[in-house]
Steps between C-alpha positions, in 0.01 A plus 500: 500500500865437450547329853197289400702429198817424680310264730396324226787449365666354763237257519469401153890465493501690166852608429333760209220584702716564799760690307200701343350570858887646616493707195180656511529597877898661428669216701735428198546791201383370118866576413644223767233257300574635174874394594389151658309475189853545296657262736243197417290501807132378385283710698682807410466409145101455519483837646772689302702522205856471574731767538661588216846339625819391324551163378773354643427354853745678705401878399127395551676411837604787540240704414322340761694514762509900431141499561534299797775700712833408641422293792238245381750489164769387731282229699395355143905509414579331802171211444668427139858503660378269787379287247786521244730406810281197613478403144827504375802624770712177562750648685340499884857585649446844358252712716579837285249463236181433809646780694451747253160422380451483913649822539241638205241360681574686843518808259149454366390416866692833628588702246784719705827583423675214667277253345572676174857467568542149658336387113740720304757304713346137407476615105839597521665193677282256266643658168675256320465305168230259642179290401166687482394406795733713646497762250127508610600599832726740449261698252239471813727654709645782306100586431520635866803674402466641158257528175247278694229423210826400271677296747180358625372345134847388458485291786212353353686424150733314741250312680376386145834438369572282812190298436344578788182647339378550153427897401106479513574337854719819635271717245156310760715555774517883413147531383397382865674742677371771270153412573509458865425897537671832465833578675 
């Protein structure tokens, strides 16, 4: 029944029906959709009520991220950091800022000790009173290094703060990731 649901589903192209389908067969837990619920997503909220999170954007953030572990935390940093960088870092002679969100990125991709270290090294050498954009990287990258769900929805204050993307766009951005399954 529920794979006959899920076909379905898939045909009909209902995001709710879909979502439903995922549920009901354990693909996704009702507490990841009770937290994409909190987090705006519109399927989530048909099917759920939303967690019951704090109000300000950047704990809800952070909540989430908690749920969703370390390393996709990190890869949604360094998506908002990518974008607060192509949005609003004018100073192209300075690679610092893209090689720590890189080096965050080969983290999430191989979470070992060098990796871990080579992004501790690229938070460090980016510190410096600078722009969000590049306070957006340098959260990213001391997520691999340190309190990860902190670090991570700070990176995504600093992606909003550099204009990059508004909080219910990082907060969709989130919800996705939540929803595509269990860690």
């Amino acid at each position: 029944m529920i794979d006959h649901d899920l076909r379905w589903a898939v045909r009909a192209g209902d995001p709710t029906a879909l979502l439903a389908a995922r549920l009901r067969a354990g693909d996704v837990s009702p507490e990841r959709v009770a937290l994409a619920a909190a987090l705006g997503h519109a399927a989530a909220l048909e099917l759920s009520d939303p967690a019951a999170l704090p109000g300000d954007p950047r704990k809800r953030a952070q909540a989430a991220c908690e749920a969703l572990g370390k390393v996709e935390s990190v890869r949604w940093a360094c998506d908002l950091a990518d974008r607060a960088l192509a949005h609003a870092w004018t100073d192209s002679s300075d690679p610092r800022p893209a090689k720590a969100v890189a080096a965050a990125r080969a983290w999430a991709d191989c979470p070992c000790e060098a990796h871990r270290a080579a992004a501790a090294r690229g938070a460090r050498a980016t510190l410096a009173p600078a722009p969000a954009a590049t306070a957006a990287a340098v959260a990213t990258a001391w997520a691999v290094w340190t309190v990860w769900a902190v670090w991570t929805a700070w990176a995504g204050r600093d992606a909003v703060r550099s204009g990059a993307v508004t909080w219910p766009e990082a907060h969709a951005m989130l919800a996705e990731r939540l929803l595509r399954g269990e860690a």
